[in-house]
C-alpha positions as CSV (number, residue, x, y, z in Angstrom):
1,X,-78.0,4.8,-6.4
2,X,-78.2,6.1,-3.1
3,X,-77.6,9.4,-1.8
4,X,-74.9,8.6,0.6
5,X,-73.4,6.2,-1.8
6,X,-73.6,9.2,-4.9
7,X,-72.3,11.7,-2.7
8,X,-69.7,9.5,-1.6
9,X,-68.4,8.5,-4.9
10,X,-68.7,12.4,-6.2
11,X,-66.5,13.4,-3.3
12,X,-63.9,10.6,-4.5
13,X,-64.2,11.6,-8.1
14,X,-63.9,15.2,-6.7
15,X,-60.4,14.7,-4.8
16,X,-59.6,13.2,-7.8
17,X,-60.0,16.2,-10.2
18,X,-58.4,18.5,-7.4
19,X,-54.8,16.3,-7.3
20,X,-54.8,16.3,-11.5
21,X,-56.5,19.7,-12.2
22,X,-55.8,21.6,-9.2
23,X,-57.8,25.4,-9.1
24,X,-57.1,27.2,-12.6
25,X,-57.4,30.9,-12.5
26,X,-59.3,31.3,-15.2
27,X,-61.9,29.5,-14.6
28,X,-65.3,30.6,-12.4
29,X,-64.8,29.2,-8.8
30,X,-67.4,29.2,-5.6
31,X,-65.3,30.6,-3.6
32,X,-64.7,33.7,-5.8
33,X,-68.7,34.2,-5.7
34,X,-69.0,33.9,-2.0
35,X,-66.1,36.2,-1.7
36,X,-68.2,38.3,-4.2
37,X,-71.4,38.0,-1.9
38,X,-70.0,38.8,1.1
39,X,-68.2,42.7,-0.5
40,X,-71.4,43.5,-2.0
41,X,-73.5,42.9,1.4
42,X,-71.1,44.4,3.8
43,X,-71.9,48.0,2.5
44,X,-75.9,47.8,2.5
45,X,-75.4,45.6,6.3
46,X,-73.3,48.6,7.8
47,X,-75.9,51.4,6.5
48,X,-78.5,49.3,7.9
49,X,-77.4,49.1,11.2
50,X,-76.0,52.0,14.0
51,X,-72.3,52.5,13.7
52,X,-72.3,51.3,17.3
53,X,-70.8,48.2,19.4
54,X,-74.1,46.0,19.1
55,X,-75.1,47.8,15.4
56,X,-71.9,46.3,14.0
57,X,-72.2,42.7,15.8
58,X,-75.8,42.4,14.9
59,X,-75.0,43.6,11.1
60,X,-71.8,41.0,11.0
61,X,-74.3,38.6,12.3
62,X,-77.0,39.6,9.4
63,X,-73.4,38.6,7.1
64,X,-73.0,35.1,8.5
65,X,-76.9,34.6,8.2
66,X,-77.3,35.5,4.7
67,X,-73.7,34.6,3.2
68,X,-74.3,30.9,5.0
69,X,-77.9,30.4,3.9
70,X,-77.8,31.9,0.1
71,X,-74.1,29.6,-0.4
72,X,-76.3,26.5,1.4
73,X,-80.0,27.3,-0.5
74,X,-78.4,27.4,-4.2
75,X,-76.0,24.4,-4.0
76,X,-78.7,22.6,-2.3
77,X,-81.7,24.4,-5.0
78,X,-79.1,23.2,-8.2
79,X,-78.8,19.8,-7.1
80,X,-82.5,19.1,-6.4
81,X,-83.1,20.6,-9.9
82,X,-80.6,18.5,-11.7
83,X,-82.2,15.2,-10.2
84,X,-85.2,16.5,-11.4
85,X,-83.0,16.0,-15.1
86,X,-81.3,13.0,-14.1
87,X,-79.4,10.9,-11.3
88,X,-76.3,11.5,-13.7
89,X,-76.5,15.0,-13.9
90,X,-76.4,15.7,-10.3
91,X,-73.5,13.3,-9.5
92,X,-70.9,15.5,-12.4
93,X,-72.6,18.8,-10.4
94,X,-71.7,17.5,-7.0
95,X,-68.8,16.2,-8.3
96,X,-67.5,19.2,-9.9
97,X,-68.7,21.1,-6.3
98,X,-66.7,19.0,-4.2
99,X,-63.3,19.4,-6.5
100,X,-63.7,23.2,-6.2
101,X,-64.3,23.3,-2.5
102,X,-60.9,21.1,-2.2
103,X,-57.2,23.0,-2.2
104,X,-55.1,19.9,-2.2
105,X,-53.4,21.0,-5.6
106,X,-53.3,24.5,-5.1
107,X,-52.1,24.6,-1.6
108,X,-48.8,22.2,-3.4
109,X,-48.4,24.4,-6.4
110,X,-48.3,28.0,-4.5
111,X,-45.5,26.8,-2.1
112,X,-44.0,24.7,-5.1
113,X,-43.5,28.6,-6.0
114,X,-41.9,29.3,-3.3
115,X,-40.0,26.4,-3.3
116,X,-38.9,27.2,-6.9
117,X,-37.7,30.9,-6.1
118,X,-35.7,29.9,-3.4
119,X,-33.8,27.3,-5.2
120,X,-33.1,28.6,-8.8
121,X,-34.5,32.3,-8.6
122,X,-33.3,35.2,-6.2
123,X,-34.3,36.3,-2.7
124,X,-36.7,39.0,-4.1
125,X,-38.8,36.3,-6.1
126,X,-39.0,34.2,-3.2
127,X,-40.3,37.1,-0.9
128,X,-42.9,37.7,-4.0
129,X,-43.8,34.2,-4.2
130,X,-44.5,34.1,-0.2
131,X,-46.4,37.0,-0.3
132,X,-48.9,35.7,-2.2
133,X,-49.5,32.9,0.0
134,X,-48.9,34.4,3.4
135,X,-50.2,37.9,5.4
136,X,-47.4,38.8,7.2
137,X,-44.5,41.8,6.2
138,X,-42.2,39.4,3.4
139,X,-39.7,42.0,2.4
140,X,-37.8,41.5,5.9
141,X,-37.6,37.8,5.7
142,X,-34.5,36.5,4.6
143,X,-34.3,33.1,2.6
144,X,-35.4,30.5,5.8
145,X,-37.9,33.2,7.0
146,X,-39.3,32.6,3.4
147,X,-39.2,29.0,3.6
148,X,-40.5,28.8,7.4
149,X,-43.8,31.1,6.1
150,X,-44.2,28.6,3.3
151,X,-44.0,25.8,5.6
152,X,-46.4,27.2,8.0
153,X,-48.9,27.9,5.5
154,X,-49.1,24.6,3.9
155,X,-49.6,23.2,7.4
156,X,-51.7,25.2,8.8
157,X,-53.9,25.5,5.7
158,X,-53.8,21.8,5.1
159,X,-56.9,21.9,7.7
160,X,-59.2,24.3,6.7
161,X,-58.3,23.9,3.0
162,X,-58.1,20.6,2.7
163,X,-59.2,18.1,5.6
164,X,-62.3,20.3,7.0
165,X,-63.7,20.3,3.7
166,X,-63.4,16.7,3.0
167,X,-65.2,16.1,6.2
168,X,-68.3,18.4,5.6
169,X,-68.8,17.2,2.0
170,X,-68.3,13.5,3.5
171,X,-70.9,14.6,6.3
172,X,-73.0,16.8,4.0
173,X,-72.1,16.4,0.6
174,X,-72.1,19.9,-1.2
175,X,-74.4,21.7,0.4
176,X,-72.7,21.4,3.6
177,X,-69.4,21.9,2.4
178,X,-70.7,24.9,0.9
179,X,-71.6,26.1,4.3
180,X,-68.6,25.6,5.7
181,X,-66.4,27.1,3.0
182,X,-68.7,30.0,2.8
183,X,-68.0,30.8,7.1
184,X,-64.3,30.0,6.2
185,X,-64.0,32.9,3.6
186,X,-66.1,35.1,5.9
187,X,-63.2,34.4,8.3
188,X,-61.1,35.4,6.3
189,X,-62.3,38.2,4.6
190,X,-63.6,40.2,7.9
191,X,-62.6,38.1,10.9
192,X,-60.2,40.6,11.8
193,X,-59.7,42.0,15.2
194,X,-58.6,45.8,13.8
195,X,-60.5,48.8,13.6
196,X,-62.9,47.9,10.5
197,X,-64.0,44.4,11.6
198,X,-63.2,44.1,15.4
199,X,-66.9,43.3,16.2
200,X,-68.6,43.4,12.4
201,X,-66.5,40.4,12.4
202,X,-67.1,38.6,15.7
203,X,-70.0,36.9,14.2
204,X,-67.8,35.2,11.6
205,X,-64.6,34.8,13.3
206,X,-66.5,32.7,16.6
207,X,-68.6,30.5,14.0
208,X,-65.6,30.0,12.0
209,X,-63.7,28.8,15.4
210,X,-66.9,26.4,16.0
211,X,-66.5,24.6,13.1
212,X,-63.2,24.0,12.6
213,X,-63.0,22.5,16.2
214,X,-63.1,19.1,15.5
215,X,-61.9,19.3,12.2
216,X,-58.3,21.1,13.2
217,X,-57.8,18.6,16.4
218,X,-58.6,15.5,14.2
219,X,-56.5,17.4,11.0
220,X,-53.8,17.2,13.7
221,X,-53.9,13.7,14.9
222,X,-53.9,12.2,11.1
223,X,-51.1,14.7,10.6
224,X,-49.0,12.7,13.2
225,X,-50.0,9.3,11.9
226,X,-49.0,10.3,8.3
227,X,-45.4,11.9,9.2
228,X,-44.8,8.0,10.0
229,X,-46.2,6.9,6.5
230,X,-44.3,9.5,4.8
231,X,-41.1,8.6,6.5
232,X,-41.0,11.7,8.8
233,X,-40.7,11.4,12.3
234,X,-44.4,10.4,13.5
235,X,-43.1,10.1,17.2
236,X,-41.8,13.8,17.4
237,X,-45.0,14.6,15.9
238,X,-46.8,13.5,18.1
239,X,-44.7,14.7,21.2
240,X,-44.4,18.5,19.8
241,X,-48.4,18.2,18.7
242,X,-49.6,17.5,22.5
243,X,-47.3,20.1,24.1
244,X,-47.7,22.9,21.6
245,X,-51.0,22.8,19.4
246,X,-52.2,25.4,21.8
247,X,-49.5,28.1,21.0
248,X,-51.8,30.1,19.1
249,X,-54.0,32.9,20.2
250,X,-56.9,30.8,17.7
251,X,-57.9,27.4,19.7
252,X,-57.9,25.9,15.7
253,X,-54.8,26.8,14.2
254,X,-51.9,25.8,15.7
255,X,-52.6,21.7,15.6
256,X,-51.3,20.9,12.2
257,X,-48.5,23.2,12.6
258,X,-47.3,21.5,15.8
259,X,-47.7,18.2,14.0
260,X,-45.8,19.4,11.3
261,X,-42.8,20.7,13.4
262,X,-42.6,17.9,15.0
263,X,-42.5,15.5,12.1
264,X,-40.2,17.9,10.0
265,X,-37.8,18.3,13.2
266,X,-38.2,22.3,13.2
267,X,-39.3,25.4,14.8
268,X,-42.3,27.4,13.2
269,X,-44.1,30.6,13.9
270,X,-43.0,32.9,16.8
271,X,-43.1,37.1,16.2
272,X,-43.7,38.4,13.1
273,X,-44.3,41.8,11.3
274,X,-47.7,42.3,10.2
275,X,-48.5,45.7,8.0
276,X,-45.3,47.4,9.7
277,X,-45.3,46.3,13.5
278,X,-43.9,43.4,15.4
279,X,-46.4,40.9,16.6
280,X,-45.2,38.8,19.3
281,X,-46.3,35.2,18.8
282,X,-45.0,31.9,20.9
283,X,-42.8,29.6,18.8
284,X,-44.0,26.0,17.8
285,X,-41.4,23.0,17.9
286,X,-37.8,22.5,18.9
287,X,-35.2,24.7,17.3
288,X,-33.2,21.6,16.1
289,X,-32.1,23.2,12.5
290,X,-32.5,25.6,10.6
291,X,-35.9,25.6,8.2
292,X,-34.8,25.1,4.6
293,X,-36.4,25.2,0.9
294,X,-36.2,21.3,1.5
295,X,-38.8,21.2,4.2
296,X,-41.3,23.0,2.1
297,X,-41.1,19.5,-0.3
298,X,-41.5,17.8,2.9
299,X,-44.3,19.7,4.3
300,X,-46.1,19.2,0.8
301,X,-45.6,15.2,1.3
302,X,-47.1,15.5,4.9
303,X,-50.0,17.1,3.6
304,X,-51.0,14.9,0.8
305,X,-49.9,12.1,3.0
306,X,-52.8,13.5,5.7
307,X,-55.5,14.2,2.8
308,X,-54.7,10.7,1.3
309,X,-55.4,9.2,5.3
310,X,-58.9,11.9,5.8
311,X,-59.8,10.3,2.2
312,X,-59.7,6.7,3.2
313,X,-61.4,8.1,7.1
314,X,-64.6,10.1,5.6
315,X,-65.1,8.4,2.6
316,X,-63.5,5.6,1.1
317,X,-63.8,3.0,3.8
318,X,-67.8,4.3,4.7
319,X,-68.2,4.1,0.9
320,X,-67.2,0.8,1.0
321,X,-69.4,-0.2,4.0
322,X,-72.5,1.5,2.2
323,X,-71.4,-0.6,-1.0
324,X,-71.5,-3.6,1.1
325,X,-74.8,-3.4,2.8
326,X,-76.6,-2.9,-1.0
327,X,-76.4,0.8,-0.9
328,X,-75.4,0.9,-4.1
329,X,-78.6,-0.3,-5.1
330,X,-81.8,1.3,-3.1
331,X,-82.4,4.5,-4.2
């Protein structure tokens, strides 16, 4: 078997175990470990350098550096040694890599929460349920304020949680979409312009932007051909995802959610509170009703709808072409 065909049918297998299994709690995850890495290297990087301008971006540059390379080495480092075992081995290990570094299920179930709260539970479960999922204030929103921040995060996270992942381990395999989920939780873990991580973490926040460039503008695209699968309106979609997927203050994040305005006929984002003050943010879509619990079902469809299509892009149909050209069978 051939490395691209392997990795290719590991990634499929992957998806696969994401949609059934989804990302148990219980269980020891990647992401946890990188989140892990990056705590216990902040403290040693900021002794290390001068509590200054250029000590801090050189240290949060140090971050990026090591958190990349050690995530990248040791997936890469496993694999090589489970060849060494058998073809076999290494497929279930980049297998079982790929379904971790995918949020398809999980990014359903949390809203599904949401969701949940808002129809059977009260207001004050549905704020809980939000919280958990978004970073704005919650206890101010009232019951389409929860439903809109549900919304918002399913489309906005259906890039880098679901589609920019499938692309790097379709590119890469593991190891690279170990690199990029390990800049992606750097992101968001110090890429915050306050106080504490204004330029400790530039470093991260700029690489994070560079690699989700392509993945957010082509998250967006498939977004708008997959409201028309889904029976949403595609043609809104596409209208509201050319005029607005630059209202955002990151050049990365506000594609999907313009596609998914436009397909579910609403208005998303605009001001918020964040930890007690009013941020002013531009608005996303056409007000043309109200956002409801029912659009957080819908949003769920459009996502699965755009995985299903970034599936069938990155690796079904060039696992097929590999299959087809004897791939299958040159090691």
């Amino acid at each position: 078997m051939s490395w691209m065909t392997g990795h290719l049918a590991a990634l499929l297998l992957g998806f696969c175990l994401d949609l059934l299994l989804g990302d148990p709690h219980w269980a020891p995850h990647p992401v946890r470990a990188i989140g892990g890495l990056i705590a216990g290297l902040e403290t040693p990087l900021r002794r290390l350098f001068p509590k200054t301008k250029r000590g801090e971006l050189i240290a949060g540059g140090v971050l990026v550096v090591l958190t990349a390379g050690i995530s990248t080495g040791l997936t890469a480092l496993l694999l090589c040694l489970c060849d060494e075992v058998h073809w076999a081995l290494t497929f279930g290990v980049d297998a079982l890599i790929c379904y971790q570094l995918l949020a398809t299920r999980s990014l359903r179930d949390e809203s599904m929460k949401v969701f949940s709260a808002l129809r059977s539970g009260t207001l004050e479960e549905a704020r809980h349920a939000v919280s958990m999922i978004v970073g704005r204030d919650t206890e101010r929103l009232d019951a389409e304020g929860v439903a809109k921040a549900a919304v918002e995060t399913v489309a906005e996270n259906a890039s880098d949680g679901v589609i920019a992942p499938l692309l790097f381990l379709a590119v890469g395999g593991a190891p690279l979409g170990m690199f990029y989920k390990a800049c992606n939780t750097m992101d968001s873990m110090v890429g915050y312009k306050n106080d504490r991580y204004l330029y400790f973490g530039r470093a991260a926040a700029k690489w994070d932007d560079v690699l989700n460039f392509i993945p957010a503008r082509l998250s967006g695209v498939l977004m708008c051909l997959a409201a028309w699968l889904c029976g949403l309106n595609g043609k809104e979609a596409w209208r509201i995802f050319r005029r607005d997927r630059k209202n955002h203050k990151s050049p990365n994040s506000a594609h999907t959610e313009a596609a998914c305005a436009g397909a579910l006929e609403v208005q998303l984002a605009g001001s918020n509170y964040y930890f007690g003050k009013l941020v002013e943010k531009p608005t996303i879509g056409d007000p043309g009703r109200p956002v409801e619990a029912a659009d957080i079902l819908r949003a769920n469809r459009l996502m699965y709808g755009t995985a299903f299509l970034s599936l069938v892009l990155f690796c079904a149909l060039p696992l097929i072409v590999t299959l087809l050209k004897g791939g299958f069978f040159h090691g």
